[in-house]
Structures are given as C-alpha cells and as structure tokens.
C-alpha positions, 0 to 999 in steps of 0.5 A: 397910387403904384404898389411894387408888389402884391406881398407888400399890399398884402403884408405891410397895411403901413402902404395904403389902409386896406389888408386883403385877407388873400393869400398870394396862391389863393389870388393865383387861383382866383386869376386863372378861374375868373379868367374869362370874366376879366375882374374880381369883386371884393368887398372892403370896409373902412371904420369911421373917422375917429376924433383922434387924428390918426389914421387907421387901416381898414379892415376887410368885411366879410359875410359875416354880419357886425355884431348887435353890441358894437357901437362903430358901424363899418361902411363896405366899399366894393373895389373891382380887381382887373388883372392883366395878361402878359404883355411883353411890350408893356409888362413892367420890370421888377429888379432887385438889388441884392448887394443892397440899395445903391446910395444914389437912390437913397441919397436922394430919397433923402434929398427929395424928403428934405427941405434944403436938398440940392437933389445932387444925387443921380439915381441909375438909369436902366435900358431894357433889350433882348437877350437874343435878337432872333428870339421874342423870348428873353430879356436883359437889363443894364444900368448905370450910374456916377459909380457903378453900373448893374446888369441882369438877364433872364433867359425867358419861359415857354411854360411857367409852373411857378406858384409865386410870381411878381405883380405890380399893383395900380389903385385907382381911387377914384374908380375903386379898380386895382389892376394886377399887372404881372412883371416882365417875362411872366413874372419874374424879378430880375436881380441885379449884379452891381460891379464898381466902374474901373476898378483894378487892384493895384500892386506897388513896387512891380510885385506882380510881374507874373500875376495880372494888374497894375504895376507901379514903377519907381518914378510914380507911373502906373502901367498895365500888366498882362500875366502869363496865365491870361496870355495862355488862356486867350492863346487857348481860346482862339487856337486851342482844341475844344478838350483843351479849353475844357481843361483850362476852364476846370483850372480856372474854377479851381483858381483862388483870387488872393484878394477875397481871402481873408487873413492875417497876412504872413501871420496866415501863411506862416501857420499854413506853411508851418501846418501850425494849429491844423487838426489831423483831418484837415492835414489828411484833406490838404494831403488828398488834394494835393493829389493830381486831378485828371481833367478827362475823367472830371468830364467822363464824369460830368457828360455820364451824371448828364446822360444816366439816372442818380447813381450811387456808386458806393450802394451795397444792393443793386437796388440802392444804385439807381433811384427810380423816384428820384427819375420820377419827381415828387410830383409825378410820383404822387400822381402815379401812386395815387392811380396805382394804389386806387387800382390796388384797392379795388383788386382787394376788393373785388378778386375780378379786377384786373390790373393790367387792363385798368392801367395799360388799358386796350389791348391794341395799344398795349406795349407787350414788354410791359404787360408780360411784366406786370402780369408777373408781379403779385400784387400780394407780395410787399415790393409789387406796389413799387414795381407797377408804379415803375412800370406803369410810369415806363408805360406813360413814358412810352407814349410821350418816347413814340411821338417823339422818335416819329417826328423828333418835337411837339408842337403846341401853343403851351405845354398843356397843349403838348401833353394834351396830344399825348392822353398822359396824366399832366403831372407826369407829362411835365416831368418829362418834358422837363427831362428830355426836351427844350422849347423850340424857338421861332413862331411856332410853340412847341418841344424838341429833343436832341440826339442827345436827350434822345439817348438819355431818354433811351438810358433812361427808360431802360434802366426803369424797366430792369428796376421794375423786373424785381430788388435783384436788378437782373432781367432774362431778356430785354429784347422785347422792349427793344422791339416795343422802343423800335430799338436796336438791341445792340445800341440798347446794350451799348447803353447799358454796359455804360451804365455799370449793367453787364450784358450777355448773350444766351444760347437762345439768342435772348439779351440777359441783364444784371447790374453788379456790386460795386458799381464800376463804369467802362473806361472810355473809348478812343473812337476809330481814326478815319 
C-alpha cells in the first residue's frame, strides 16, 4: 500500500492501523546512523480482534512491559524500515497544488467511488524533463488537462541542509518491510502554479485601443489588440541597452493590472479622485510617491545591498551601521560563541592561558593582523567577548579567502568534503560557502566563486576586522591585513570609501580608517571613455 508522505503515515492512523512514535527529524537521524546497515528495526503491536466490528489502530509496543491487571494481550510484530538513496532516474515526484485540487481530480475520485459514474472526468497528465540539458542537476514538471494546465521547476541541490524532506512510503505486508523512498531532487515537493487555457480579458466597444487585449467592434468581431506599451517593451528587448531594459523592468513591477483591483467600480475612482474618506497619512503617502523615483540610484542601491554587509543608514553609532552578526548566521555565531566563551573560561581560571594561541593556534600560520588585534583586546573589558568572536570569525574566514584566491574553487564530492580540506568548524564553513560561492556545474563536485563574490568576499572581511578593532569603528592602519589578504591597499581603500568609511593617508605612509555619522555612500562614477 503506497503512502504520499511519512507526516501522513506518522500523523493521520485513519491511513493504515500503525502510529510510529517517531518524529520526522528523529527519523532523519535514524537514516544517516543506520546508513551503512541499510534498514532499521521496529517493533509494532497490534490488539486483538474485537467482537465489535470495527477496526482499531494499532499501537506501538515499547520496551516497557504490559501491565499484570490488563486483560487484552498485544501481540508484537517487527517491520524492517529500508530507506532508499537518492536516485534521480527513479526518485518519485511529489507535487502540490496550492491554488487548491483541480475538479478533474476529484471528479473523478467521485466518479470512480460511485457506482453509476461514467469516469468522464480527465485527470491532468504531467511530463517530467531537465531544467538545463548540460546539467543533471534540476528539474521541471508540466501538466495539463480539458481546462488548465500546471507547471513547476526546481533549480536542483548540490548540499541540502534541510531538516525535513518529502518521502514516499511502500508497505509491504506480506514481507513486513516499508521502504522510504525520498522524492525528486533530494526531496523536495514541487508546487504547482495552475493557469487557465486561453484566457484573455475581453474589453467591449474597442475601449482598450491603448491598453492590450481584445477589442470587440460593431459588427460582433473580435480582434487582437496589441498596445502601445507592449510594443515599446519588445523594441527595448531586442534593440535596447542593458540600463534601458533594467529600467523598463522596474516600470513593469510598479505596473497595476486593473483586473485584480477590487472596487466599486466609478464609486472607488470618484473617492480617489475626490480624496474623499482618505485619513492625512495616506494623502502624505499618495503625496510621496507621487514623486519621481530615478531608475539608476533604485540599481546603485541594489548592486551596493549585493556587495556589502546589512547597513543601517539611519544608525546614531558607528557601531549600529553594520552587523557583524547578522554577516555570521545563527548558526555560525552560536559555534564561534561556544569556542570563544570556552577559551574565556579557562583564561578566568587559570591566569596562564593564553588565548591568542588557543584560537589562532601555531604560530607559523597565524595571519599577524589578526594576532596584533587580539593581542590588544582585554578580555576583562565588557566588549572584548564580542570583538574576539569577530576576529577569530575573520580568522576562520582567512582560511576558506586563501584557498580561494590560489585556485578561484574547491573541489569535492560534497560540501563536507569542501570544508573538510579547510580545517574550519563545519558550521562556519557552510556559512561561507553560502555567502561567496555557487556549485560548479559538470562531473566534477565542487564551489567556485566569481570576480563578483570575490570583491564581496573582500568587502566583507574588511569591514569585519574595523568592527573587531573597537564600538568606534575607526582603525590606525590596515595595511597589514592587506599584506596578510595578498591585497593591494589601494583596492582595499577603494572598497572601503564605497562602503560609507573615510580613508586616509598618515605621514607614515600607514592607511587609517574610520566610518562617520550619518551614513553617506559615494555618488557613482562614470568610468573613463576608451
């Protein structure tokens, strides 16, 4: 008997008269420890039969044994759970429909329960391909049926770190076996987006000339209209700059379709018109964005939220601007801490221990930015626990910057395998390969990062070490960590006075630091003509 999902088998007894006291995550880790054996044992019990008729769920026996006053015995059956791994020729495919059940289905679930149905309902047929043909990664789903017609696609999963995952569920009775067999693409349920065959608004009496659709002309005829704005979008996407397609694009996310407002009809545009029943804030809020948005600061200010840490513009401390934690993840914070605070509590116990050499370790390898830094911070001041979590953050992500400058990827067959080559805490290495890297594509397994990752890689490490140096945001030099990053001081400064910092130069010749109040960036640069 098939199963959709183990959430059903596990929540719903209504399916089949067995209840797993397992929860979904539980079974994740009974799956990657029992790996290697292939199955997993566990014991059912079933009650016996009743002289009513009526069928009762079974109950899980546990070690425990029955109690000597209970009259009903439980008679223990042991099922073998066999879990599959992932085969993409063979994974089932899981969809949803989240616009709801299409009638073709239950039509003819009705049909098929009832005794005098014709079964005339056709049910939608679905073809499985790739999403990308040079790519065994990927996958995209299209269906149809009599009215509609469904699609999905996922882009595919070189490491999955997901806590819940879909799986398909075979019980086999006569054998005692259910077998787990995880869905498509590692598990993932493709949700469907359903759209109506040939549907196009109709607008009576030619009243949309301008605009797109159909127009309906006196004798009864329907003709196809294509409007004014449709033309210059398909002039701009074949002829047309890539800034010019960018602002186009902004235009059509602002663009309202008048067929998903709902109103009163004249009633609606009569109060807007007249500004009737509008509270003060709302007109002030009309008022504003009635304003003229330009297009090329919108896209100076997506391409700056790509390359640079969360900023807060409207901050009053330089320290509130940029948040080191929110650059770290929960996940890596929590590890760092946990390492940090360790060595911390050993330094108040024992006055010897020093803490430069238990987080940076050999002196050889040491990068010396990093350890002049530490080396000021008092650990007895109350800021010194969040700066060496910084900085000792920065020095794990020193390891991962180096073997990428020498080589621009990793290769392995996982992403453990990636982090593994780098001696860094897993939690931390997967924070960072999320950040700066994407998955290589073709046979061989592996992380690249791009020119582009690689200056936001640059970006960011260098605003970590000023955040490490103290609340002030301000650093005498940073030319030792350039010389530590293998980088040239004056790209480091050009990163820098984007990010808002102010650079100088002393009489030293050293490359002092420090970010003002408020926040401002650069205006942009037009580049030199060639």
């Amino acid at each position: 008997q098939s199963i959709t999902s183990l959430s059903q088998l596990c929540l719903n007894p209504a399916l089949y008269p067995i209840k797993f006291s397992l929860c979904f995550r539980h079974l994740e880790s009974c799956i990657r420890t029992k790996s290697s054996e292939g199955s997993l044992h566990i014991q059912l019990g079933t009650m016996p039969k009743s002289s009513h008729k009526k069928r009762k769920a079974s109950k899980v026996s546990s070690s425990t044994p029955t109690t000597p006053g209970s009259s009903k015995k439980i008679r223990s059956t042991s099922i073998r759970v066999e879990v599959s791994p992932n085969n993409p020729e063979y994974d089932p495919v899981v969809v949803s429909f989240p616009r709801g059940i299409p009638s073709s289905i239950i039509d003819n679930d009705k049909n098929e329960s009832s005794a005098t149905g014709d079964g005339t309902a056709s049910p939608p047929r679905f073809t499985s391909s790739k999403l990308k043909a040079s790519s065994s990664r990927g996958r995209r789903i299209t269906g149809s049926d009599d009215n509609c017609t469904y699609s999905a696609s996922a882009a595919g999963r070189g490491h999955d770190g997901r806590l819940t995952k879909m799986y398909v569920c075979v019980y086999n009775k006569k054998q005692k076996t259910l077998k787990l067999i995880p869905s498509a693409e590692k598990g993932t349920v493709f949700s469907l987006e359903q759209s109506v065959k040939d549907y196009t608004p109709s607008v009576a009496n030619g009243s949309m000339l301008i605009g797109g659709g159909r127009t309906e002309e006196g004798n009864g005829t329907t003709t196809k209209v294509m409007s004014a704005s449709d033309q210059v979008q398909m002039l701009v996407e074949s002829f047309g700059s890539k800034k010019k397609q960018k602002v186009m694009a902004s235009r059509a996310s602002n663009k309202v379709n008048i067929h998903s407002v709902v109103g009163a009809g004249d009633v609606m545009m009569h109060s807007v018109t007249n500004q009737e029943g509008i509270s003060l804030e709302n007109k002030k809020g009309m008022e504003e964005g009635a304003k003229i948005v330009n297009p090329n600061d919108v896209a100076y200010e997506s391409a700056r939220k790509m390359m640079l840490p969360p900023y807060d513009v409207n901050a009053d401390h330089p320290s509130k601007v940029y948040n080191a934690q929110a650059v770290m993840g929960t996940t890596a914070w929590d590890k760092v801490s946990r390492i940090v605070e360790k060595v911390l509590s050993k330094k108040a116990e024992d006055d010897e221990t020093d803490v430069v050499d238990s987080l940076l370790g050999r002196k050889r390898f040491r990068p010396l930015s990093l350890e002049a830094l530490l080396e000021s911070i008092d650990p007895s001041r109350k800021s010194a626990p969040f700066r060496i979590k910084v900085a000792f953050f920065l020095a794990l992500s020193l390891k991962f910057y180096s073997k990428i400058l020498r080589r621009g990827f990793v290769e392995g067959e996982s992403l453990d395998d990636c982090i593994g080559h780098l001696f860094i805490p897993h939690e931390v290495g997967v924070r960072l390969f999320e950040l700066f890297t994407a998955p290589m594509e073709g046979k061989k397994g592996g992380f690249v990062a791009s020119k582009q990752q690689k200056s936001r890689m640059i970006s960011h490490f260098l605003i970590l070490y000023i955040t490490a140096s103290g609340k002030g945001m301000q650093v005498a030099s940073i030319d030792q960590l350039c010389k530590d990053m293998k980088l040239d001081t004056k790209e480091a400064s050009l990163v820098l006075r984007e990010a808002g910092f102010v650079v100088k130069k002393s009489g030293k010749g050293d490359t002092s630091v420090n970010l003002p109040i408020p926040l401002k960036f650069p205006p942009p640069k037009r580049g030199k003509r060639t």
